[in-house]
C-alpha positions in Angstrom: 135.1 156.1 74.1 136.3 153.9 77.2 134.7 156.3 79.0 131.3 156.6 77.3 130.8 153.1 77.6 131.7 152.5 81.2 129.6 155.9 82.4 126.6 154.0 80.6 127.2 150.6 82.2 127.7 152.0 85.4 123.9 154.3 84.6 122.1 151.3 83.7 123.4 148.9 87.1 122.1 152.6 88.8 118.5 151.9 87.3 118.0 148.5 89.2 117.5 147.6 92.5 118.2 143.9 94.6 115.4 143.0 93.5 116.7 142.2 90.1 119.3 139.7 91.3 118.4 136.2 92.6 120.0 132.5 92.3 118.3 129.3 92.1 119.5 126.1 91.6 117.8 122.6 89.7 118.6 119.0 89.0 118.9 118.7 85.7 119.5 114.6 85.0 118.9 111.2 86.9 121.3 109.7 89.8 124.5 107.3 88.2 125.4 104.4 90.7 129.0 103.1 89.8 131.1 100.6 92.2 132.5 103.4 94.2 130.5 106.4 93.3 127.5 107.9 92.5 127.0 111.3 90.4 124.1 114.0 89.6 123.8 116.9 88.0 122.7 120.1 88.8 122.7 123.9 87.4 122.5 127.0 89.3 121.2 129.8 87.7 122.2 133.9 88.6 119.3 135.7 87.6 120.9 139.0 86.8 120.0 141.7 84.5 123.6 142.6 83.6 126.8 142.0 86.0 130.5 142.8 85.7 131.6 140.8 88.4 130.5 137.6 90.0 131.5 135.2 92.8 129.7 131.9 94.0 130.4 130.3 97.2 128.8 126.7 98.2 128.6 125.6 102.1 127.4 122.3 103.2 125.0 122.8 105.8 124.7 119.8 107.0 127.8 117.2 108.2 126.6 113.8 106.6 124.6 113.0 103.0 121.8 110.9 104.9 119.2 108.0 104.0 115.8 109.8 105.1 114.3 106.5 105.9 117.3 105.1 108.5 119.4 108.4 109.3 122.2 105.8 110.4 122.9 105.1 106.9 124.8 108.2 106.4 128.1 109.6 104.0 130.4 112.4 105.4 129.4 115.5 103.4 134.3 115.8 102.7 133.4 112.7 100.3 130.5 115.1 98.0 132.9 116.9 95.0 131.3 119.1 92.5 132.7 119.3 89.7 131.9 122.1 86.3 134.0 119.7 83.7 137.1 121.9 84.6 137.8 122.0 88.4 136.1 119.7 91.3 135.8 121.2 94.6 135.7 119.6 97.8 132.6 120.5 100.5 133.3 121.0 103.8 130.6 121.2 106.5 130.2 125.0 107.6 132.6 126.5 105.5 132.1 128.6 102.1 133.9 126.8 99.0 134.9 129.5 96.3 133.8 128.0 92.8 133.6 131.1 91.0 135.3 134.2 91.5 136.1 135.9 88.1 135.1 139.0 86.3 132.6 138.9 83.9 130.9 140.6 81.5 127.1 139.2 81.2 123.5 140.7 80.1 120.4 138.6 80.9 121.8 135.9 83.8 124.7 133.4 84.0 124.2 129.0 84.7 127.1 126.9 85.6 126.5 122.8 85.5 127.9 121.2 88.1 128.1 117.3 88.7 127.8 116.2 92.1 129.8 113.3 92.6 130.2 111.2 95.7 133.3 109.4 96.1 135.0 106.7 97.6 131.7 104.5 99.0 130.9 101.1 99.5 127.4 99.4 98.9 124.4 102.2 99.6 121.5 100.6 101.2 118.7 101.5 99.0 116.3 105.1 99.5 116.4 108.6 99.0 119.6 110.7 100.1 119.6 114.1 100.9 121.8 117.2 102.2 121.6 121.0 102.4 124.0 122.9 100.1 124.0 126.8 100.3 124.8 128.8 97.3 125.6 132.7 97.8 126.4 134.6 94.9 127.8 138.4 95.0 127.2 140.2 91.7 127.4 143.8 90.6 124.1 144.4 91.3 123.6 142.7 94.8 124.6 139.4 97.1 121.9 136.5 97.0 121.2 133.0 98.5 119.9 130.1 98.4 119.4 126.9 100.0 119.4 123.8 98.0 118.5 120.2 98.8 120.9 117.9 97.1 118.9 114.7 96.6 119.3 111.5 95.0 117.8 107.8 95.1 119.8 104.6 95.3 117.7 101.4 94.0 117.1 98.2 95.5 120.5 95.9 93.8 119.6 92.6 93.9 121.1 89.4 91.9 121.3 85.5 92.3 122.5 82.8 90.9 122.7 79.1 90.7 125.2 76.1 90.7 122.6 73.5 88.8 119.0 73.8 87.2 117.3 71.9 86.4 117.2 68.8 88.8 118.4 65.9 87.8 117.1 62.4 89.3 118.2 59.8 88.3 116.7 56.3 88.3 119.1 53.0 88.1 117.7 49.6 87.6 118.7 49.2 91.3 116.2 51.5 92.4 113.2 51.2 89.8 112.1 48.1 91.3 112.5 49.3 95.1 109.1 50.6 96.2 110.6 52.8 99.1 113.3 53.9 96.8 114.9 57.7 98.1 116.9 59.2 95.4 118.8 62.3 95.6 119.4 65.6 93.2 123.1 64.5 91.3 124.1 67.7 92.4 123.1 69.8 95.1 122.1 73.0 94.3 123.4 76.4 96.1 121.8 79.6 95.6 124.3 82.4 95.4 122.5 85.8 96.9 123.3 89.6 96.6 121.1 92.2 97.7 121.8 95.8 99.1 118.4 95.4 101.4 116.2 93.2 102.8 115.2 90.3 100.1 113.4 87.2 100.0 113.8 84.2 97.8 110.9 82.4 95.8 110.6 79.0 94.2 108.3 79.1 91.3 107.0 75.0 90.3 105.3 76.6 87.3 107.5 75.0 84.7 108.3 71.5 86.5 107.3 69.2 83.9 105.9 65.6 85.1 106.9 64.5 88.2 107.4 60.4 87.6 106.9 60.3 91.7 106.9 62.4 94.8 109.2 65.5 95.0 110.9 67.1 98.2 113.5 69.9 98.6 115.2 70.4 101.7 117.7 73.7 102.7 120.5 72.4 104.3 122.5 74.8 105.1 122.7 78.9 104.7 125.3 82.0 105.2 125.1 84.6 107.6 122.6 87.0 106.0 119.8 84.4 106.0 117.2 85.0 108.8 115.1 82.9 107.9 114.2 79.8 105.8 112.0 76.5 105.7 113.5 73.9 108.0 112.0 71.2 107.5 111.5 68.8 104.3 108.8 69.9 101.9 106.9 68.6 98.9 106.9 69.9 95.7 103.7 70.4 93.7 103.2 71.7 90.4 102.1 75.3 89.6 103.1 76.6 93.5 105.8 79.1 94.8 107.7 78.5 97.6 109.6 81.4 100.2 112.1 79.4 100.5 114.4 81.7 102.8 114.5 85.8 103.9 117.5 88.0 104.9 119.5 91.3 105.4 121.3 93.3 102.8 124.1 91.0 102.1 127.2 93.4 102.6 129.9 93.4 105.2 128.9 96.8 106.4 126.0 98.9 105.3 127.7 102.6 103.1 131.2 102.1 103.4 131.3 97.8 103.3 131.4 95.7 100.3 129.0 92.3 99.2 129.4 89.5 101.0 129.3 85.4 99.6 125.9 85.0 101.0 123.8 81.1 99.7 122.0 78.8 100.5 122.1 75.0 99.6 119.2 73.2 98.8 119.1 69.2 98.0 116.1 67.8 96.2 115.2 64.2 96.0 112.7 61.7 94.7 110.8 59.4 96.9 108.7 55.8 95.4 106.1 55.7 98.0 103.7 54.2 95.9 105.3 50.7 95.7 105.0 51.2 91.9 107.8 50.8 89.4 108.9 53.6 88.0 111.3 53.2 84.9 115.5 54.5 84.7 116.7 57.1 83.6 117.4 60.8 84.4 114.4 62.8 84.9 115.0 66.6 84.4 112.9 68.8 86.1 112.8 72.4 85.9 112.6 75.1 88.6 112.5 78.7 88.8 114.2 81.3 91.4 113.6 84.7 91.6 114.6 87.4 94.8 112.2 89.8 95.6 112.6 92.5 98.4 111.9 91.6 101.5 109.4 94.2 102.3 106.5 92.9 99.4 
């Protein structure tokens, strides 16, 4: 009986030709960005009529994972792992890593998921990464191969926060009566910044309330990852935005670096030019601050 069933196993691989046997390979979910990795998932595919034996080998064809929008942003292919929920092999640039190499007994075609997770990275600049992976499968039938383009997209990160909102003036009966009265923010305000590209940051006067006189904001003083920011004292009006300052991805070195404590203070401050009186109190005003990337 053995021997009836191989002799017709063996007549029915006879009956095909290479043309039967192909591989292809597919993404098959979205791109997950943790703190020191990034994963996607793929499935390759051995479109084989019937095989008794099967072997895959993957070679990265090319040495670095790179940003195709600034090829110096680039990851050493030895840090891309995939993984089929059982083993995780290493790729190594030019060389064939065995993920399958079994026996099997399989009608109709054979897919294996694989995650592809790259490990041990800092902050990715934001853009579309890509490298060459080569798949060659040896079945029964025939060898095939195929060259796929690993790709995946890294968004634009980008977070701030701040030490006070809203402004607070406030008026004591020594300064109601002084017509050239200058009174500063209680506190002033510094606006933390994180972005993994180039950013800008906006002041929006939309939701200010009543100004009591004239309002000024002036930067005093920023980190390393600001380019560039208004220098001079400015006054506020209702209803406007403001660019208040622009600068670099705020990380201590682009891939493999971390963030970096990047601000910038910014004191505002009431001035009576009107020779008016203007009654005490604190007077609350309310600002908005957003970051936008630097390339809108």
């Amino acid at each position: 009986m053995k021997k009836i069933l191989l002799f017709i196993i063996f007549f029915i691989i006879a009956l095909y030709d290479t043309a039967y046997s192909a591989v292809s390979v597919q993404s098959t979910g979205g791109t997950t960005v943790a703190s020191t990795q990034i994963s996607t998932p793929i499935q390759m595919t051995v479109n084989d009529l019937i095989s008794l034996t099967l072997t895959v080998n993957v070679k990265a064809l090319d040495q670095y994972i790179t940003n195709t929008s600034n090829s110096s942003y680039r990851i050493p292919v030895s840090q891309l792992y995939l993984n089929d929920g059982t083993n995780e092999f290493q790729m190594i640039y030019n060389t064939n890593v065995t993920t399958i190499n079994g026996i099997l007994i399989n009608v109709g075609g054979y897919s294996r998921n694989y995650n592809c997770i790259v490990k041990n990275i800092g902050v990715l600049p934001p853009g579309t990464y890509t490298t060459r992976l080569q798949f060659n499968t040896n079945t029964t039938l025939s060898p095939a191969s195929v060259v796929y383009t690993l790709s995946f997209t890294i968004p634009l990160t980008q977070n701030i926060s701040s030490v006070t909102n809203p402004v607070n003036i406030t008026l004591t009966p020594d300064n109601v009566f002084d017509g050239t009265a200058i009174v500063e923010n209680t506190t002033t305000p510094q606006i933390v910044v994180q972005s993994n590209g180039t950013w800008k940051l906006v002041l929006n006067t939309a939701n200010i309330g009543t100004l009591p006189a004239n309002y000024y904001f002036l930067i005093t003083g920023v980190s390393s990852h600001v380019t560039n920011y208004i220098t001079s004292q400015t006054q506020l009006q209702p209803n406007q935005q403001y660019t208040l300052a622009s600068g670099t991805a705020t990380v201590s070195t682009p891939v493999t670096g971390s963030y970096t404590n990047d601000y910038i203070n910014i004191k505002y401050f009431l001035k009576n030019t009107s020779g008016t009186y203007i009654p005490e109190g604190t007077y609350n005003n309310y600002l908005n601050y957003t970051i936008q990337s630097g390339d809108t």
